[in-house]
Residue frames as a rotation matrix with the C-alpha (Angstrom) as fourth column:
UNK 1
-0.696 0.406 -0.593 -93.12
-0.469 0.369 0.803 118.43
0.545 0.836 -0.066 179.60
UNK 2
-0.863 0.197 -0.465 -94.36
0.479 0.611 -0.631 116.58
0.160 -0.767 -0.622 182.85
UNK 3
-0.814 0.101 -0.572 -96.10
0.404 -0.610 -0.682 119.33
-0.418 -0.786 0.456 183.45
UNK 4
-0.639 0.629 -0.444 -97.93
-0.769 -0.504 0.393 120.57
0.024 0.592 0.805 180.38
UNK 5
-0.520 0.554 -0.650 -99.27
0.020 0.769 0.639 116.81
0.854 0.319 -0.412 179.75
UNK 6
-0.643 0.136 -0.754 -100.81
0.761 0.000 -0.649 117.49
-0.089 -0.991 -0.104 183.73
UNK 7
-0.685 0.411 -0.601 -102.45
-0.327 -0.911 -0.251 120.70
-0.651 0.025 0.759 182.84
UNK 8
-0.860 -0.129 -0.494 -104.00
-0.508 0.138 0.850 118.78
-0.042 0.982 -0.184 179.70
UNK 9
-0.825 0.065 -0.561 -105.14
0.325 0.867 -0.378 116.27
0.462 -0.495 -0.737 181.38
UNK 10
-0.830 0.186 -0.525 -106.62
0.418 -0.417 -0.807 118.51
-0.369 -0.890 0.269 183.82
UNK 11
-0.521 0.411 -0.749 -108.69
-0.708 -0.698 0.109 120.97
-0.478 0.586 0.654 181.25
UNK 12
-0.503 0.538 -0.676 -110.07
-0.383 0.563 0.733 117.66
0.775 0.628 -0.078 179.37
UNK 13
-0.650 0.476 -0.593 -111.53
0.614 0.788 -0.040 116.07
0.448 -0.390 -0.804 182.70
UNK 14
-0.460 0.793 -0.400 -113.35
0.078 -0.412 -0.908 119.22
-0.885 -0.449 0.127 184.09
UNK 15
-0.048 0.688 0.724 -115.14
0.991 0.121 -0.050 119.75
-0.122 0.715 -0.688 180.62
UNK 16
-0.225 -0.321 -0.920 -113.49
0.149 -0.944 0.294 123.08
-0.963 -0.071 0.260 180.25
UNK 17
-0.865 -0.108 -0.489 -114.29
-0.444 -0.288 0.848 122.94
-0.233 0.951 0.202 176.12
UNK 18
-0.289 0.900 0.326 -118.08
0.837 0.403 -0.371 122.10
-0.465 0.166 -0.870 176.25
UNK 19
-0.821 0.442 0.361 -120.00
-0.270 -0.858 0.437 124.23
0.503 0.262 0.824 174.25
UNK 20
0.183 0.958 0.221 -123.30
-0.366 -0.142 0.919 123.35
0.912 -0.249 0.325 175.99
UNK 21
-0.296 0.482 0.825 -124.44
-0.952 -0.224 -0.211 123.19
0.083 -0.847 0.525 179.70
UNK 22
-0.978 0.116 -0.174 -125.22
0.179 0.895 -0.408 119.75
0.108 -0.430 -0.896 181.29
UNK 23
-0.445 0.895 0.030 -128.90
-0.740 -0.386 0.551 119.59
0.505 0.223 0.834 181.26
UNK 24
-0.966 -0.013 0.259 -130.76
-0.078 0.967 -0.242 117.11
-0.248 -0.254 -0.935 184.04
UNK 25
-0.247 0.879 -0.409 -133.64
-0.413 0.286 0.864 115.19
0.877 0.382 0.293 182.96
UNK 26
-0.424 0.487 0.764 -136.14
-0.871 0.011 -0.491 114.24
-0.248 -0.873 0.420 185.88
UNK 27
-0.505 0.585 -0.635 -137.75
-0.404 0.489 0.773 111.14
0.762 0.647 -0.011 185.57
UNK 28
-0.142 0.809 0.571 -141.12
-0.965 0.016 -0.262 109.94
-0.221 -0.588 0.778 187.07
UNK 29
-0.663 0.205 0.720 -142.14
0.176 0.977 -0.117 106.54
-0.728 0.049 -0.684 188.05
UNK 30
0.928 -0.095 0.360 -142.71
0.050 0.990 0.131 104.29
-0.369 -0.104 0.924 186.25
UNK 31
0.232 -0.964 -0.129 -138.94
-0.703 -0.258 0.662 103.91
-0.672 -0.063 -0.738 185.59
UNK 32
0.728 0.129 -0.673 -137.98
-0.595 0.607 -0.527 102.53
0.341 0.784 0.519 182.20
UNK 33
0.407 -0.504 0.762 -135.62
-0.440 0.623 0.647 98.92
-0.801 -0.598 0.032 182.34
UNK 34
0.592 -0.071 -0.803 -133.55
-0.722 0.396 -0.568 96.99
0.359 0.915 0.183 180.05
UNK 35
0.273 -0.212 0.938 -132.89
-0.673 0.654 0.344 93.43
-0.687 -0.726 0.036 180.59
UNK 36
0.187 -0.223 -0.957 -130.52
-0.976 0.071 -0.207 91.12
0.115 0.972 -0.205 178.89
UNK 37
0.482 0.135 0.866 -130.32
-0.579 0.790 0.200 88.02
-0.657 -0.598 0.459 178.65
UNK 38
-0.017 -0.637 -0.771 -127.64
-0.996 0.076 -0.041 86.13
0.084 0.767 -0.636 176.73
UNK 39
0.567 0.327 0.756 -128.04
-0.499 0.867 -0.001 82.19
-0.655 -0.376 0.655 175.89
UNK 40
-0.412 -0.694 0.591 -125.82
-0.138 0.689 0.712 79.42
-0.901 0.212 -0.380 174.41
UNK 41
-0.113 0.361 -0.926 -126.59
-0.989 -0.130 0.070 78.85
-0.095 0.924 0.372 170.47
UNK 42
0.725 0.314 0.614 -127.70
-0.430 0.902 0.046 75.25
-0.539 -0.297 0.788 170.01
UNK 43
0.946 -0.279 0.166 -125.46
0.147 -0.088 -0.985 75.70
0.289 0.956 -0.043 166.53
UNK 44
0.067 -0.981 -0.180 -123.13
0.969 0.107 -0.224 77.82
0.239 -0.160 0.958 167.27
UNK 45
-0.592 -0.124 0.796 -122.31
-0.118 -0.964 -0.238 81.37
0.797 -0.235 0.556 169.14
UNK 46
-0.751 0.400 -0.525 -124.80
0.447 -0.277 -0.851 83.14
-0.486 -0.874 0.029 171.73
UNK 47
-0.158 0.869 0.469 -128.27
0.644 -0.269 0.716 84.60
0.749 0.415 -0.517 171.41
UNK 48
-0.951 -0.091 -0.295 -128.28
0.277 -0.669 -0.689 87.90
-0.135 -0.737 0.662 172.94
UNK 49
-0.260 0.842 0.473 -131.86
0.698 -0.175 0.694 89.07
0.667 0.511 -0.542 173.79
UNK 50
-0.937 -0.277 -0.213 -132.48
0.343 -0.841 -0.417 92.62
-0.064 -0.464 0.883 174.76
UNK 51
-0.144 0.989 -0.022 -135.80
0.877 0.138 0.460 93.66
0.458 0.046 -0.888 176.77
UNK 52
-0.990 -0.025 0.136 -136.61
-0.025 -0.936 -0.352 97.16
0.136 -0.352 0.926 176.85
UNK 53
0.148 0.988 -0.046 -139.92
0.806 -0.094 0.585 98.69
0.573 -0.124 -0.810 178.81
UNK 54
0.499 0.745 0.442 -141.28
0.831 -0.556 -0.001 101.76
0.245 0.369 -0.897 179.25
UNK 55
-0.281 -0.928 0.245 -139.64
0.854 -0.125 0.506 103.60
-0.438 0.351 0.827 176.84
């Protein structure tokens, strides 16, 4: 049983049951960024704020 769950294991981490090809994307400067920035609520909770550029 040791064994089969090993083989399993094995077949799910190489990506043996993709149906599509890995595909790389190149990317040219400028290089997009996302910065977060998470602050205390004056109220109550946190204020996450999430800066994205060139997208």
């Amino acid at each position: 049983m040791r064994f089969f769950i090993i083989i399993v294991l094995v077949l799910f981490s190489t990506n043996s049951f993709a149906h599509h090809p890995g595909h790389k994307v190149e990317v040219a400067p400028p290089l997009p960024s996302v910065n977060l920035e998470i602050m205390k609520d004056s109220v109550d909770g946190y204020n996450l704020y999430i800066d994205l550029k060139k997208f």
